[in-house]
N, C-alpha and C positions, 0 to 999 in steps of 0.2 A: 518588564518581562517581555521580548522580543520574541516575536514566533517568525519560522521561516518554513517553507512550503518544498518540498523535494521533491522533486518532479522527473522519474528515473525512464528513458527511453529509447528506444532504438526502430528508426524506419518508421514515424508516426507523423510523417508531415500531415495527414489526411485526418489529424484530430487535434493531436497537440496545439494548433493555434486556438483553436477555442476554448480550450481547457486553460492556457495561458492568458485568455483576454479575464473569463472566469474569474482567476487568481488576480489580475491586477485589478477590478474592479469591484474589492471585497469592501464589506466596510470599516476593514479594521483592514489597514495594508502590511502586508508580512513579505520579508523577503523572499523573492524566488530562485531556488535555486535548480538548474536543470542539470543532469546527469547524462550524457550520450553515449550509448553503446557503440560507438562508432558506425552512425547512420551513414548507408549508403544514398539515403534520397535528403527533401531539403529540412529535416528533422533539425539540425543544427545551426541553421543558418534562421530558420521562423524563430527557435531559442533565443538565439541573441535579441532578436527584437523585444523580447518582453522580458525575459529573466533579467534579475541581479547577477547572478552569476551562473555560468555555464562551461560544464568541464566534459571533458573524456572520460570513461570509467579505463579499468587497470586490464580489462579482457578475463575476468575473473567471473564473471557471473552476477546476477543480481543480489545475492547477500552483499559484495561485496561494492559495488555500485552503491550502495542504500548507504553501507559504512562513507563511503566519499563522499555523499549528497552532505552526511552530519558534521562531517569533518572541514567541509568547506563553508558551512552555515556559520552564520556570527549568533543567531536566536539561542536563548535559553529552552527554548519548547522546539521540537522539532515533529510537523506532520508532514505523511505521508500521501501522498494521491497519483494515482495513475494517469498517463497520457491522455486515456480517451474519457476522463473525470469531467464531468461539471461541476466543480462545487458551488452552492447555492451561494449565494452572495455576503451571507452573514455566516459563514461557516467557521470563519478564521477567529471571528468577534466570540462564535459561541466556545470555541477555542479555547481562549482567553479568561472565558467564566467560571469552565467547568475541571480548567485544571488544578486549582488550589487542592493541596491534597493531596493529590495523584499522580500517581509516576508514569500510567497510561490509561488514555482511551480510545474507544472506538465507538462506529455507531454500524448501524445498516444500511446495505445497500439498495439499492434500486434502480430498473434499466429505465431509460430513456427512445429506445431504438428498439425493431426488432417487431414481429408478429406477436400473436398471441400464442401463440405456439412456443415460441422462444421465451417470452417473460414468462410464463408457466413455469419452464424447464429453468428457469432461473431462481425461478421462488423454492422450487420443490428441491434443487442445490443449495442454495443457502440454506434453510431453513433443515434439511438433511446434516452440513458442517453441522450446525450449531449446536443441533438436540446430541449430535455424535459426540461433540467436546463435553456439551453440559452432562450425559452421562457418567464423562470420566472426572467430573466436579471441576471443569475449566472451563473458561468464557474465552470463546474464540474472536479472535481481533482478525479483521479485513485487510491486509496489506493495502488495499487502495482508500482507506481512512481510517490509517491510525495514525497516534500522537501519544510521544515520548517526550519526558523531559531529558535534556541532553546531558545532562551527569549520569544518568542511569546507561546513557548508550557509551557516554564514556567508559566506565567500567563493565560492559557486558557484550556490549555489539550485535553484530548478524555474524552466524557461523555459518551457515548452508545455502547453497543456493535452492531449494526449494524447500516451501512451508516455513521461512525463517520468519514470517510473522510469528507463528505460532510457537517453533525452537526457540526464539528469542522472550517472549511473554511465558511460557513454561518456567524458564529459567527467573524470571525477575520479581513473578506474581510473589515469591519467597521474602522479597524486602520493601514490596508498597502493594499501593490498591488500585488494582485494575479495574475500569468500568466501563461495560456496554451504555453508551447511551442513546434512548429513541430519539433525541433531535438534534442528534451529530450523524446526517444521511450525508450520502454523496451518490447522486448519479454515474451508472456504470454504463457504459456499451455490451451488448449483449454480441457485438459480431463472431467471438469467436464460438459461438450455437451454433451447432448444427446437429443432422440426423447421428443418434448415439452418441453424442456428448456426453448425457449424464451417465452412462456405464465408463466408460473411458476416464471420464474426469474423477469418477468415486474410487474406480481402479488405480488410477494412478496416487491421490491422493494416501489410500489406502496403503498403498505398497511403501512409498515411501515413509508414511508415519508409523508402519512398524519395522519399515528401517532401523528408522531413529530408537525407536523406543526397543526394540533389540541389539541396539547399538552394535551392527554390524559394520562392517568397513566397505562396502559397495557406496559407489559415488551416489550422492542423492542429484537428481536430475534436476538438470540447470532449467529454469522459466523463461530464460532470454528468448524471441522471438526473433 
């Protein structure tokens, strides 16, 4: 059962190699695979130094980047982590453990970076997502650690460029078992806090999830930075 690691990015030289050292130095080694938005800095070129493979996305957005990361993957299990990620070193192995059974998981996050001020404003966001999904009887999955098995993404995929973690697990929860788990963390970067973060980020979040769930035709907004 091969796992492979997608690593979707654009203009992150100033993280992404440690995240990639992170990833080659798991105890369970899993393929990496990097996705480039077409970086203008040296975001592609640190890639190649550590990934298995490393491609261009299609100029489409991040749903559709995530689609290419799975598509180029050889692994049966396919996880998800962001540029400015640490994954803990045995994260791939625990990976590996927890997915018999399971068509997806996820765990929480946690910053690494940042004041106290900022990690506060971080907790009080997450933990705001989460209680917001588990009222509407859903368990919300973190795009920057989660984990699919790749038949599932074969037949369902990412539709949207924003909230496709959660568009995408909406849709699947229907035919397996999705599971939060507390010792599947992944270290987050907190840099993009700032002053009114959490009104802006709840607003945005907001407006787009009843987008969707109005299923209006206005583009849902792309995440690419």
């Amino acid at each position: 059962m091969g796992i492979s690691v997608v690593v979707c990015a654009k203009n992150e030289e100033k993280y992404i190699e440690n995240c990639l050292k992170c990833l080659k130095n798991q105890t369970l080694k899993p393929e990496i695979v990097v996705v480039d938005g077409h970086s203008t800095d040296k975001t592609f070129s640190i890639a190649k130094k550590y990934a298995d493979k490393v491609v261009k996305d299609n100029k489409k957005g991040i749903g559709d980047a995530r689609n290419l990361g799975w598509k180029t993957a050889k692994g049966d299990i396919i996880a998800y982590c962001d540029a400015d990620c640490l994954p803990p070193k045995d994260w791939v192995e625990k990976i590996s453990k927890h997915m018999n059974g399971n068509i997806c998981i996820s765990g929480p996050l946690f910053p690494y970076d940042g004041d106290t001020i900022m990690k506060m404003q971080f907790k009080i966001w997450t933990n705001l997502v989460t209680k917001f999904f588990s009222l509407l009887g859903f368990h919300y999955i973190w795009g920057p650690n989660m984990i699919f098995k790749k038949n599932i993404l074969k037949k369902y995929s990412f539709r949207v460029n924003f909230l496709e973690d959660y568009e995408l697990a909406k849709r699947i929860r229907r035919v397996g078992k999705i599971r939060i788990l507390r010792d599947i963390t992944m270290p987050v970067s907190v840099r993009h806090l700032k002053h009114g973060f959490l009104l802006s980020v709840l607003k945005f979040y907001g407006s787009n999830y009843f987008r969707m769930k109005l299923k209006r035709k206005q583009k849902i907004g792309d995440y690419w930075e």
